[in-house]
ZAFI-475134 format. One record per residue: residue number from 1; residue in three letters; x, y, z of N, C-alpha, C in turn. Coordinates in pm, whole numbers, m for minus. Each point is the difference from the previous one (the first is absolute). Layout:
 num residu     nX     nY     nZ    caX    caY    caZ     cX     cY     cZ
 NUM    ala      X      Y      Z      X      Y      Z      X      Y      Z
...
END
This chain:
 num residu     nX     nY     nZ    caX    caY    caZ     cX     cY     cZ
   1    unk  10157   4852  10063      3   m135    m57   m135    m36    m62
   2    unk    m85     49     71   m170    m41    m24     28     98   m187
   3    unk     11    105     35     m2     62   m165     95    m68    m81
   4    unk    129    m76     m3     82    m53    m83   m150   m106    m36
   5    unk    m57    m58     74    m62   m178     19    m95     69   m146
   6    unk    m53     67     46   m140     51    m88     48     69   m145
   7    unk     79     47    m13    100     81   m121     11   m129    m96
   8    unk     94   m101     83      8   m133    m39   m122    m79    m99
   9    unk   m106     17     95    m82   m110    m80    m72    107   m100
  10    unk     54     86     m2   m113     95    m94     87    m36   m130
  11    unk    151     16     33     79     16    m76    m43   m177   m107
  12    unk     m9    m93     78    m25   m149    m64   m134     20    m70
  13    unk   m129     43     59    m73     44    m77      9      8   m141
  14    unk     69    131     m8     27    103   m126     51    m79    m95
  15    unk    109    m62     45     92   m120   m123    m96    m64    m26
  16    unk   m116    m65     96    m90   m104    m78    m12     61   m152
  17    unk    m87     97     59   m120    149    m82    116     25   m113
  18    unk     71      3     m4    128     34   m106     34   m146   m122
  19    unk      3    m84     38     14   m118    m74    m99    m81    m94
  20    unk   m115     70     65   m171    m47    m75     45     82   m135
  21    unk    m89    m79    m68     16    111   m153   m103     84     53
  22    unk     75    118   m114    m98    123     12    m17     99    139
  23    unk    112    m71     77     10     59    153      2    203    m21
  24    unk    m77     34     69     m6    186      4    116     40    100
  25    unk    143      9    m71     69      5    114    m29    109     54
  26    unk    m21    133   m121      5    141     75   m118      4    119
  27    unk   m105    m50    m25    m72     11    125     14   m100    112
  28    unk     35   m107    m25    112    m51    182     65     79     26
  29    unk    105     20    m66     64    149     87    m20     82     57
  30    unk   m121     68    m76     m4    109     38   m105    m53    160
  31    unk    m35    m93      0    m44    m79    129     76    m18     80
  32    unk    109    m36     m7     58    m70     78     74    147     52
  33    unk      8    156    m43     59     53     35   m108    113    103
  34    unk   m116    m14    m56   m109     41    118     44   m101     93
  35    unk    m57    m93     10     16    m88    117    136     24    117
  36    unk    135     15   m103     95     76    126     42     76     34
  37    unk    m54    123    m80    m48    162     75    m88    m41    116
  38    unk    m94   m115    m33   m126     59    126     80    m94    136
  39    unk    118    m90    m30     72    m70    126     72    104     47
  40    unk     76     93    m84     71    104     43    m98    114     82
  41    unk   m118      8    m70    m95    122     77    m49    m58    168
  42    unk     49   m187     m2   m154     m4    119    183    m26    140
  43    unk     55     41    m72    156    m37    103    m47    100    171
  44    unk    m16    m57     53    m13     57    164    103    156     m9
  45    unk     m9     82    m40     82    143     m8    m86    136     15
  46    unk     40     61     84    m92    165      3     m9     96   m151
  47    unk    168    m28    m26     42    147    m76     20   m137   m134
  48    unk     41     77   m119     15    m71   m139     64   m103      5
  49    unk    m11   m132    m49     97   m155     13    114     25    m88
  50    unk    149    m51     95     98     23    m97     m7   m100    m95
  51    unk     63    m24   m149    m43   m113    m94    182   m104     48
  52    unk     22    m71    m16     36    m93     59     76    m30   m168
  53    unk    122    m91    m12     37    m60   m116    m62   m118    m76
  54    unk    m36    m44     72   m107    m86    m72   m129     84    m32
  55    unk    m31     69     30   m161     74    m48     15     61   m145
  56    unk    175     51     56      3    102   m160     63   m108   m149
  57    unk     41   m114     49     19   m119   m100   m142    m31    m77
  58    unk    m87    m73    106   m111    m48    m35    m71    134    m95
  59    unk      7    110     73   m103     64    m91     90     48   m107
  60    unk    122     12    m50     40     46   m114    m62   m136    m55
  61    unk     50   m144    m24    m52    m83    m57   m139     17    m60
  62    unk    m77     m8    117   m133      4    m91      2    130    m90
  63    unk     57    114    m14    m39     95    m54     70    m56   m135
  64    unk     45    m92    m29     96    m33   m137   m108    m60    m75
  65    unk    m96    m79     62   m145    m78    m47   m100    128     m6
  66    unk     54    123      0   m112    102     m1    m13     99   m121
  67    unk    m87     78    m35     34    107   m125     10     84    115
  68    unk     35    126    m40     71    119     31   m160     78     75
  69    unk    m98     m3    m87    m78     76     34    m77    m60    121
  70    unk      1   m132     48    m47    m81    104     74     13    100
  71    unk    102     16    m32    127     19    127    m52    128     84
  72    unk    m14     91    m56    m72    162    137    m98    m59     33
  73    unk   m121    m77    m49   m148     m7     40     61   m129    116
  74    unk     80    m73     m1     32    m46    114     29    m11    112
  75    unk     88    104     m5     39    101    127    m94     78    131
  76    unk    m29    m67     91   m109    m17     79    107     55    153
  77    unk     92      4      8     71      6     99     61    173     22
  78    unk   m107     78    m15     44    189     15   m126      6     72
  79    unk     55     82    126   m104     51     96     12    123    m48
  80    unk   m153    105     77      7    156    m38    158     52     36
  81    unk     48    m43    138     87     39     44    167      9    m82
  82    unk    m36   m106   m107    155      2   m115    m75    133    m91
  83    unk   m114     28    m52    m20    100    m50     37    107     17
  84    unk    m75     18    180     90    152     45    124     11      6
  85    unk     66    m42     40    139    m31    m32     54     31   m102
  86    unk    m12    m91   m155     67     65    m65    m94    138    m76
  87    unk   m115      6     21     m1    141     24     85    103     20
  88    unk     30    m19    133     93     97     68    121     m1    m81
  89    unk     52   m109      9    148    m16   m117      2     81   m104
  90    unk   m125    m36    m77    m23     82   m140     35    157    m13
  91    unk    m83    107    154     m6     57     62    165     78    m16
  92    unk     33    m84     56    119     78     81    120     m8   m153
  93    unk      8    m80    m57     31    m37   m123    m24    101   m103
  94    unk   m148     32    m35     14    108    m77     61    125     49
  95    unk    m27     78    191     49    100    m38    144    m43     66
  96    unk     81    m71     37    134    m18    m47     83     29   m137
  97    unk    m94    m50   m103     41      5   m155     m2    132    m19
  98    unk   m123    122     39    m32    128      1    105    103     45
  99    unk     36    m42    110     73    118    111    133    m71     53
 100    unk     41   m102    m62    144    m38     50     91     93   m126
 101    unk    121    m14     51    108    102   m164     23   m124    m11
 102    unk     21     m2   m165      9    m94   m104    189    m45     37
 103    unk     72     82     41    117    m22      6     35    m18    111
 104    unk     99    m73     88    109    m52    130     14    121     59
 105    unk     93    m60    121     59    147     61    121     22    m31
 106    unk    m12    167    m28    158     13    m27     73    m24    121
 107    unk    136    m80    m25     95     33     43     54     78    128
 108    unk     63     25     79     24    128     77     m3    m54    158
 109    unk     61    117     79      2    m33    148   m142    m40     12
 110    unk     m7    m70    149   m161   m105     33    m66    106    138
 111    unk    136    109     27    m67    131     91     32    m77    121
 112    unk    m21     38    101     64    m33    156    m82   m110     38
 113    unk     55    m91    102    m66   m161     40    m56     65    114
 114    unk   m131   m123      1    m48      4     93     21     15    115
 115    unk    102      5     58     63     m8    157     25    129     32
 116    unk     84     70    m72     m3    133    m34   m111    105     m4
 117    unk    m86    m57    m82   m138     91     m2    m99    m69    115
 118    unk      7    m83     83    m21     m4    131     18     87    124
 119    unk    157      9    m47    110    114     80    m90    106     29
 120    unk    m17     76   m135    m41    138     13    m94     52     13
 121    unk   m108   m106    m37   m138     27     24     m9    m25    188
 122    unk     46   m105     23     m7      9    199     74    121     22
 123    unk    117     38      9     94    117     38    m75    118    m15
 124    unk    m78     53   m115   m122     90    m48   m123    m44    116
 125    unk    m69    m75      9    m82    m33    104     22     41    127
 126    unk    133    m46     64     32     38    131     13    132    m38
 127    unk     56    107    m56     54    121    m22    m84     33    m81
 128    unk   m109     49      7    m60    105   m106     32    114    m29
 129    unk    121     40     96     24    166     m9    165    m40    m95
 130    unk     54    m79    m21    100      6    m77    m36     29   m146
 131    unk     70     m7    m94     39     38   m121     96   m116    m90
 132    unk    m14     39    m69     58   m112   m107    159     31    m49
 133    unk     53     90     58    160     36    m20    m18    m72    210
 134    unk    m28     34     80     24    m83     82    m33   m162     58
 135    unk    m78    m20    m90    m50   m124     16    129   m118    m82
 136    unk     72     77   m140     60    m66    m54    166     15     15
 137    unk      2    127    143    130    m29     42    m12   m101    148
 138    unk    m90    m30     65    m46   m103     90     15   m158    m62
 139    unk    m25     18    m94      1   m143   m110    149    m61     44
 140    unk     41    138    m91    181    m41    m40     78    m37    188
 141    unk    m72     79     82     58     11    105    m25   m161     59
 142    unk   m100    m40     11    m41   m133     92     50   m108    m87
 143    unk    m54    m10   m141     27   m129    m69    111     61   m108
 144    unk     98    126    m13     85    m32    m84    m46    m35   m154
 145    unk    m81     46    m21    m53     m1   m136    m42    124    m28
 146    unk    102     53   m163    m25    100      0   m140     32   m110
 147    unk    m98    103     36   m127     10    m73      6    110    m15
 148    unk    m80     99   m167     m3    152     m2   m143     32     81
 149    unk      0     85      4   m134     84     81   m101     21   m100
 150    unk     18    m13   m191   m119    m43    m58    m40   m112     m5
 151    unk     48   m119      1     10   m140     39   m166    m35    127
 152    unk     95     94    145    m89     m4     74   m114     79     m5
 153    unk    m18    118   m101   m145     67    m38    m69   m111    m50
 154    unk     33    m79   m108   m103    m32    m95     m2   m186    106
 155    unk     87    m45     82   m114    m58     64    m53     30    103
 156    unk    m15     83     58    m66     57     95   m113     50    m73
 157    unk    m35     78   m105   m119     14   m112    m89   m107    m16
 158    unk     59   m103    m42    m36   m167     m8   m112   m117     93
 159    unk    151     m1     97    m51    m93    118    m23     83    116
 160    unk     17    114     40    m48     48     90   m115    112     44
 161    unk    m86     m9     49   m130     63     35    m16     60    137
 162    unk     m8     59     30      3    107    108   m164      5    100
 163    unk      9    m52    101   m164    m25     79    m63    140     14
 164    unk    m76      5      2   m142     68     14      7     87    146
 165    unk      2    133     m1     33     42    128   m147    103     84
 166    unk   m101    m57   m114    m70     72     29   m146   m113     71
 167    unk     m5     78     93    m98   m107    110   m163     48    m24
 168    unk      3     86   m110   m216    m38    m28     39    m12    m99
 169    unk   m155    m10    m35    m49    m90   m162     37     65    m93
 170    unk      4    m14   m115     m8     70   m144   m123     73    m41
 171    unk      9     79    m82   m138     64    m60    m90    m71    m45
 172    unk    110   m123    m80   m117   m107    m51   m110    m73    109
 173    unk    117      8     71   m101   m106    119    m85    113     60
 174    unk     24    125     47   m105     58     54   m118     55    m58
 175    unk     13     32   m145   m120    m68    m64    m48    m57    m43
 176    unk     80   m177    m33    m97    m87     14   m104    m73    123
 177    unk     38     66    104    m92    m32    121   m141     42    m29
 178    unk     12    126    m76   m143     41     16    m88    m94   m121
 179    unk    m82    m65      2   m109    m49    m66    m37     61    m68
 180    unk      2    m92   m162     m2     46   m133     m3    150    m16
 181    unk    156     26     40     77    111    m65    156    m13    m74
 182    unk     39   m142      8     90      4    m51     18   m119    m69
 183    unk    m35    m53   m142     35   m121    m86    149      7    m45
 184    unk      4   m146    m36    152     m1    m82    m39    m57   m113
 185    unk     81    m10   m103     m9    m70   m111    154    m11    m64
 186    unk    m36   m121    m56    146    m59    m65    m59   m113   m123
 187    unk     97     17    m57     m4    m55   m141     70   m177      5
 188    unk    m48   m121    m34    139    m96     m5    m41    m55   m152
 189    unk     70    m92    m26     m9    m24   m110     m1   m205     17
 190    unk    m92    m96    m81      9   m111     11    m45    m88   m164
 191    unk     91    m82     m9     m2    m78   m140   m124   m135      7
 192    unk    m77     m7    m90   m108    m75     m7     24   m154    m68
 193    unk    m56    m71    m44     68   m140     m4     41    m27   m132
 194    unk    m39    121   m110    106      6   m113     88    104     15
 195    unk     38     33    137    109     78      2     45    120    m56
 196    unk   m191     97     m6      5    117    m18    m75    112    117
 197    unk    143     80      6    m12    123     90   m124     54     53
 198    unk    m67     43    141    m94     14     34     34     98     57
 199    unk    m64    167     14     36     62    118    m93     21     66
 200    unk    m20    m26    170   m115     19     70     45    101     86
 201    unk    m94    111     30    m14    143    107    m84    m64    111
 202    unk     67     22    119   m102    m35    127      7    150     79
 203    unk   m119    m31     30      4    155     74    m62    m64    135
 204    unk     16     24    122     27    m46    147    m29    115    121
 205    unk    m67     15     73   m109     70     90    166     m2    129
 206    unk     92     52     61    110      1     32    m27    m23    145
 207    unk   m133     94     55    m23    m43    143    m95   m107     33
 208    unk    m88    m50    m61    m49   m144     18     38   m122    m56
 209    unk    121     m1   m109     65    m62    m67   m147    m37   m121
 210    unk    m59     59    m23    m61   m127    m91     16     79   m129
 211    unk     m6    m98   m104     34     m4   m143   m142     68    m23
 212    unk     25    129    m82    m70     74    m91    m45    m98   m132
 213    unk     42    m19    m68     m9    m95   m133    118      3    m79
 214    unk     10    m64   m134    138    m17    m56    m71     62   m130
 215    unk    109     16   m106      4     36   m120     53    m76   m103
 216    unk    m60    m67    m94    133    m29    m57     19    m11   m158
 217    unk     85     m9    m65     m4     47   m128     99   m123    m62
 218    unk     23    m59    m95     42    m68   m116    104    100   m115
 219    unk    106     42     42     99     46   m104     31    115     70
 220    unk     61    136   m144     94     90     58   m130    124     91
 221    unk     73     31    127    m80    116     84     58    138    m50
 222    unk    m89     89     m4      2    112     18    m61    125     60
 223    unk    m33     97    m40    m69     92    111   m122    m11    m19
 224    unk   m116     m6    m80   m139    m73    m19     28   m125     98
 225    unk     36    m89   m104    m20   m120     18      1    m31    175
 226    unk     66     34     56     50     48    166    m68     59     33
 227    unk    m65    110    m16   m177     67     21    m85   m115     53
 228    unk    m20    m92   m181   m102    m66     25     43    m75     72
 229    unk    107    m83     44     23    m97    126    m72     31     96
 230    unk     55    130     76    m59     73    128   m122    m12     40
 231    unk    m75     61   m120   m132      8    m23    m94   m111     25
 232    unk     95   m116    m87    m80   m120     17     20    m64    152
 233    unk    147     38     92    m28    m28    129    m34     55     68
 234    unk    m97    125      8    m37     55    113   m141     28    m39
 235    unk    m58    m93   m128   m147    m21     m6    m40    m54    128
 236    unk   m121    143     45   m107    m20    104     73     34    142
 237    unk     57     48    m53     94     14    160    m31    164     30
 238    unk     39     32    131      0    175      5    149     41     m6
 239    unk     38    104    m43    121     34    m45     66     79    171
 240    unk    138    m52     11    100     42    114     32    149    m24
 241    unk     36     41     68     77    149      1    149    m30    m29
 242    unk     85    m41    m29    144    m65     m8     22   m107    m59
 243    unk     72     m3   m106     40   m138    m92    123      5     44
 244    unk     82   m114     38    143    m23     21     24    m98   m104
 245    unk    152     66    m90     50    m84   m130    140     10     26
 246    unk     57    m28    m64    110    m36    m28     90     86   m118
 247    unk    145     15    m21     33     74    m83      2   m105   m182
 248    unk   m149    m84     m5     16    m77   m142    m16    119    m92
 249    unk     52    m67   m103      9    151   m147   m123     37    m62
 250    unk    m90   m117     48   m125     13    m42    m93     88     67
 251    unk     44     16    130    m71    123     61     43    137    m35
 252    unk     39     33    m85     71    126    m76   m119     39    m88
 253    unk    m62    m98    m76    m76     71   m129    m94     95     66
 254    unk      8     83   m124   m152    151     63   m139    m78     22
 255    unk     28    m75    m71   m164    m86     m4    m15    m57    196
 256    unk    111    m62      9    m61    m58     90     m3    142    137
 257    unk     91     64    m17    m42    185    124   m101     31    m29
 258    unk    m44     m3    m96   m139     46    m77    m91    m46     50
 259    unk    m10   m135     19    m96    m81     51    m42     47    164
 260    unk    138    m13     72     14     12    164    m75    133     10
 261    unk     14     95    m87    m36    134     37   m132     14     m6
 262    unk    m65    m58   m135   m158     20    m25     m1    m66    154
 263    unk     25   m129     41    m49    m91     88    m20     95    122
 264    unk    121    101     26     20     92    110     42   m118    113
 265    unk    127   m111    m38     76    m25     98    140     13    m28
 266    unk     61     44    119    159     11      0    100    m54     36
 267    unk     84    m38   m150    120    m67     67     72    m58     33
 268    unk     50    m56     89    163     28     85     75   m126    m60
 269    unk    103     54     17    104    m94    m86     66    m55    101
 270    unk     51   m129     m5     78    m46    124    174     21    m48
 271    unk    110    m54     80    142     74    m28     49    m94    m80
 272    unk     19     75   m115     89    m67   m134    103   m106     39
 273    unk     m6   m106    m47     27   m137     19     52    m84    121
 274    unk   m118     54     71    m13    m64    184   m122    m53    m38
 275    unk    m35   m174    m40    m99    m68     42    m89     m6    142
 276    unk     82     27     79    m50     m1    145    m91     93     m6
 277    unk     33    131    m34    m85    107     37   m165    m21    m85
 278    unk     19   m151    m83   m167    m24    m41      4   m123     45
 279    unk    m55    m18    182     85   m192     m4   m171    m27    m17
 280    unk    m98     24     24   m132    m29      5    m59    m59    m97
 281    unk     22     80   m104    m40    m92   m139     90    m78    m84
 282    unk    131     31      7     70    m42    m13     28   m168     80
 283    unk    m63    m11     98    m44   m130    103   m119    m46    m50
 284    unk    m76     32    m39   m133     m7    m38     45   m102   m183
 285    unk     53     62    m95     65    m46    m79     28   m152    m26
 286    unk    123    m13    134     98   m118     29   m108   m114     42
 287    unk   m122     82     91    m98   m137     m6    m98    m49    m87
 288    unk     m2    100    m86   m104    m32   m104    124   m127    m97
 289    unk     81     27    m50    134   m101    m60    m16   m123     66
 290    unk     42    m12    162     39    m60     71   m142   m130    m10
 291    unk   m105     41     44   m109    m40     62    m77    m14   m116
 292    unk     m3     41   m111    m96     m8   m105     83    m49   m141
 293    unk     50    151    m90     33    m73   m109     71    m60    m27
 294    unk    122    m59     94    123    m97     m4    m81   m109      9
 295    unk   m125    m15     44    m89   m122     13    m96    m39   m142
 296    unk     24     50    m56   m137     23   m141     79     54   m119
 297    unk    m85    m61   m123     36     96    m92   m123     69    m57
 298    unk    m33     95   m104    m74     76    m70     64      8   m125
 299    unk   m118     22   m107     54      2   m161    m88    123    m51
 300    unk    m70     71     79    m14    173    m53    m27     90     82
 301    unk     12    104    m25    m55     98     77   m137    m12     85
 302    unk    m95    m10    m59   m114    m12     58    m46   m104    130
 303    unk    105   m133    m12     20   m102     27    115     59    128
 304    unk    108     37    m11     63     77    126   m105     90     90
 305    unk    m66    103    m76    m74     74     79   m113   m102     41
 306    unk    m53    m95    m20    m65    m85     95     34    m57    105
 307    unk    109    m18    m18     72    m95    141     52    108     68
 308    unk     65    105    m48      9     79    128    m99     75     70
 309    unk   m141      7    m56   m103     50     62    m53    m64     98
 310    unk     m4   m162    m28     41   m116     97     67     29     99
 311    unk     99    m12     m7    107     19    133      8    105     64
 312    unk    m86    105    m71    m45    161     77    m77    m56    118
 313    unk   m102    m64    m38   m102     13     81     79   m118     93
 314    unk     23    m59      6     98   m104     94    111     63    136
 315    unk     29    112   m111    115     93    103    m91     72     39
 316    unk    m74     46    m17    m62    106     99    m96    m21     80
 317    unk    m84   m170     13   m123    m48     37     42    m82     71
 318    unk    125    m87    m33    m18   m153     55    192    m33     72
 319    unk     48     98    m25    161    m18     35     26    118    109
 320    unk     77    m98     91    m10    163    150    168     m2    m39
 321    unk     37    105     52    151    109      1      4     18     94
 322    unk    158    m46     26     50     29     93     59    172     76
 323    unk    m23     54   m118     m2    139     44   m118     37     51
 324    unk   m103    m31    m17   m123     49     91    m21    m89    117
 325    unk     79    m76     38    m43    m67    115    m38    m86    m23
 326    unk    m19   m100    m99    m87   m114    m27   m143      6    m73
 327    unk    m39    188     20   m106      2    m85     m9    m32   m150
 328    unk   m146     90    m42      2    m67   m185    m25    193    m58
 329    unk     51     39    m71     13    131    m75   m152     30    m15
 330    unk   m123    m77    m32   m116      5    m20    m87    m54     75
 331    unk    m54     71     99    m87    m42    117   m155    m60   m112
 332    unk    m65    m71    152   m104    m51    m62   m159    111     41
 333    unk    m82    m52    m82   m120    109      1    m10     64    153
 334    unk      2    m93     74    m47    m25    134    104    106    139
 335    unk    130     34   m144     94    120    116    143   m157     85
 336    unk    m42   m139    m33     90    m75      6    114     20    m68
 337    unk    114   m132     14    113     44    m79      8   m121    m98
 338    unk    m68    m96     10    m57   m119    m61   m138     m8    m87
 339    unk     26    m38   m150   m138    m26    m35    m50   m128     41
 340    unk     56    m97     75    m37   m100     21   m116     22    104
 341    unk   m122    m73     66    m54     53     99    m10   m143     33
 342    unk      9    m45    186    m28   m129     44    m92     28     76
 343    unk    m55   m141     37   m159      4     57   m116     59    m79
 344    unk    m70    m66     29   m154     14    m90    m39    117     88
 345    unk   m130     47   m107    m66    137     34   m163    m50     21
 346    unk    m55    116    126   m156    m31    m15    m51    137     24
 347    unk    m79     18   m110    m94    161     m1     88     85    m52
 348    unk    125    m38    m29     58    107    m72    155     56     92
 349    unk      9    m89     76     74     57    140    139    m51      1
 350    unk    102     43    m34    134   m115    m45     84    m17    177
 351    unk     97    m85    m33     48    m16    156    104    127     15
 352    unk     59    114    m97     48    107     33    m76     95     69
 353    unk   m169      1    m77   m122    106     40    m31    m20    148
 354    unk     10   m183     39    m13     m4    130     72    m15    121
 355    unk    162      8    m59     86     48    101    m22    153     13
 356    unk    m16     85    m65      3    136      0   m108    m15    119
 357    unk   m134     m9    m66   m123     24     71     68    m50    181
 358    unk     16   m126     32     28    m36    128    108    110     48
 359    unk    104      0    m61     97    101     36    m42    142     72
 360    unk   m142     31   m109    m58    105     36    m68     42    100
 361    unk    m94   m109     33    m71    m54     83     49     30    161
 362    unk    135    m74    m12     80    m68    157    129    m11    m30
 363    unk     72    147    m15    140    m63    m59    132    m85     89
 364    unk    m76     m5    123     51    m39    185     m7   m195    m52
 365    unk   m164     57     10    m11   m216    m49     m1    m19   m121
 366    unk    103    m26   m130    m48     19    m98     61   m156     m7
 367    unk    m47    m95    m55     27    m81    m14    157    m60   m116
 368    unk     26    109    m73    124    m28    m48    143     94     45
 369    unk    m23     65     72     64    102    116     22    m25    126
 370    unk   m166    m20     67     30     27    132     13   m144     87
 371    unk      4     15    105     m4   m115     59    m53   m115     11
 372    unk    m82      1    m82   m118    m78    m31     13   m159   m129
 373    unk    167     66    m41     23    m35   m142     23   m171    m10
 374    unk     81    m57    142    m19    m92    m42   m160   m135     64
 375    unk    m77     91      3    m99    m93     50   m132     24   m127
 376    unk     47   m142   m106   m108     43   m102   m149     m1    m25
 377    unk    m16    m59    145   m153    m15     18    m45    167     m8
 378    unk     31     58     86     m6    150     49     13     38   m127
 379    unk     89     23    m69     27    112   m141   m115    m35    m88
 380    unk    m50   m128    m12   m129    m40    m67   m141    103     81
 381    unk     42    m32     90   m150     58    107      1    156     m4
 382    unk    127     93    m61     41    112     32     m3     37   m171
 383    unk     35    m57    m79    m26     27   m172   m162     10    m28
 384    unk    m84   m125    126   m121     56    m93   m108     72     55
 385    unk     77     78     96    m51    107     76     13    116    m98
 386    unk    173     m5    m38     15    175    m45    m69    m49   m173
 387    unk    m14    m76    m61    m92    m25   m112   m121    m17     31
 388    unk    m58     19     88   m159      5      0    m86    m81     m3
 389    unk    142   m153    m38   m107   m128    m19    m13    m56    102
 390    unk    m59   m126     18    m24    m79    156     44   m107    m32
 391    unk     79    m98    114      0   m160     m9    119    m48   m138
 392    unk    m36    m53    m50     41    m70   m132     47     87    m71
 393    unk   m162     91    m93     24     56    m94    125    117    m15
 394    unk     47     57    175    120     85    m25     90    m50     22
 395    unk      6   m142     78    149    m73    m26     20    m34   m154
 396    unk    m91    m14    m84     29    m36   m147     58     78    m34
 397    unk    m78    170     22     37     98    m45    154     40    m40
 398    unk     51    m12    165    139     29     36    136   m124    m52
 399    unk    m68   m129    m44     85    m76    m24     67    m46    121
 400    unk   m113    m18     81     81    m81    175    m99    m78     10
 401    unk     34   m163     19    m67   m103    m57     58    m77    206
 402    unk    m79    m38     54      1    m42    110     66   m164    m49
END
């Protein structure tokens, strides 16, 4: 009601301002239509204000008192967040237009219902040792529906997957345990904010998880061009004994074997169109999308490879994984798992140097161990023993403040 009251007298206003000779209608308007964007912007709401029938009256009106080219510079009411958005639209839009068939579906049977292909995929589950001439005289037998035995091949091909009977690891995994001997790399591809093609190479350290560097290029790839990606992500790095890829077509050219071989690393291909068998970087990927560029846009190459060099150092310095336990892929100088360091230092002595030292000292009374731990007078009196300092200066030391 308070916004009808105020709309109101703006609205009496304006008629004054309109009736004077020489009245500027286009610029009341275009006033009066800031003014109820910014009632619509200050509305008590988290997420975007819905516009209401009266909002979209009033503001077509004033836009009739407006020229055309004043009407966009008015428009004050788009957060980043409508950007990304139709971003994404745009996105999905072009390659819809790309990779959908231009023509309907033909015609023709719609293939067996769901209830059915329920049937056989459980019946197959319980029975792994049956067959598909007995599975589809079991059909006919229980539910009286008669099905052929190619019928039940091609969904059993489909919807059904067969568990894993083997109880150790994979090759992949047993050499990615060993430390920098086994990288992965994968290719994705991302559209920039005029909605041209980007392809970026990440190459990914498999047993500490951390991101090697990215690559990335502006238009069509090939076997150079894919060289130099590599190249440009594994500047300064020491080279793995094992590259794990994928069956892309781009790993075919001589150029790029050529490369692996001078390099003198080998290799291994994971199993032709099983994502799983690369879930590491392939995970690694989904968060870079997820967590980064679904959040942002970029308008070149150079400009992508900045922000993801950004978010390198973020993933590997400042973000812990849950696959390591909560650690961070990139320990700190100090042999920590944090670059962060708390508590102040004196002489050079950090509060890791002087848990060690006490530890060393008395690992019975150690003040963050032993029995001693919750009495903090003591761990003060016991830190600036195994630091060497006296009184004060090694409670400073240790960051135990009485």
């Amino acid at each position: 009601m308070r916004d009808v009251v105020i709309l109101l007298v703006h609205l009496m206003v304006t008629a004054v301002r309109l009736v004077r000779p020489g009245g500027l209608r286009s610029i009341v308007a275009e006033s009066a239509l800031l003014r109820h964007q910014l009632l619509i912007l200050n509305r008590g709401r988290k997420r975007a204000p819905n516009l209401r029938a009266a909002d979209r009256i009033l503001a077509g009106l004033c836009t009739l008192f407006m020229r055309p080219a004043r009407v966009l510079r008015a428009a004050i009411v788009v957060k980043p967040s409508t950007l990304l958005r139709l971003h994404n639209l745009l996105k999905k839009r072009k390659y819809r237009m790309l990779f959908s068939p231009q023509r309907g579906h033909r015609p023709g049977p719609q293939g067996p219902k769901q209830e059915l292909i329920d049937a056989v995929v459980e019946m197959k589950r319980r029975n792994p040792s049956w067959g598909c001439p007995r599975i589809a005289q079991q059909i006919a037998l229980a539910f009286g529906v008669e099905i052929d035995k190619d019928v039940v091949r091609r969904i059993l091909s489909v919807h059904y997957r067969p568990d894993s009977d083997s109880a150790g690891p994979s090759w992949l995994t047993f050499l990615g345990h060993m430390k920098d001997s086994l990288w992965s790399c994968d290719l994705f591809r991302c559209e920039s904010a005029t909605l041209r093609t980007h392809w970026v190479l990440m190459v990914m350290d498999q047993f500490t998880r951390r991101i090697i560097g990215f690559g990335v290029h502006g238009g069509i790839v090939d076997g150079v061009v894919l060289c130099r990606m590599f190249q440009r992500a594994i500047r300064g790095q020491g080279l793995p004994k094992y590259l794990s890829s994928d069956h892309d077509p781009l790993y075919r050219f001589h150029q790029w074997k050529a490369n692996l071989r001078v390099l003198e690393v080998t290799e291994i291909k994971t199993v032709p169109c099983a994502p799983l068998s690369h879930p590491f970087i392939e995970r690694v990927i989904g968060t870079v999308r997820r967590e980064y560029l679904d959040r942002t846009l970029f308008w070149t190459a150079t400009d992508l490879e900045t922000k993801l060099i950004d978010f390198q150092h973020f993933y590997n310095c400042h973000r812990t994984h849950p696959g390591l336990g909560g650690r961070l892929p990139e320990s700190g100088g100090d042999g920590s798992t944090s670059p962060i360091t708390f508590g102040g230092t004196a002489g050079g002595v950090t509060v890791a140097a002087c848990i060690r030292l006490q530890s060393q000292h008395d690992p019975i009374n150690s003040p963050w161990t032993g029995p001693g731990a919750e009495r903090p007078q003591e761990n003060a009196r016991n830190c600036s023993n195994a630091c060497g300092k006296d009184g004060k200066a090694g409670r400073k030391s240790c960051g135990n403040v009485e």
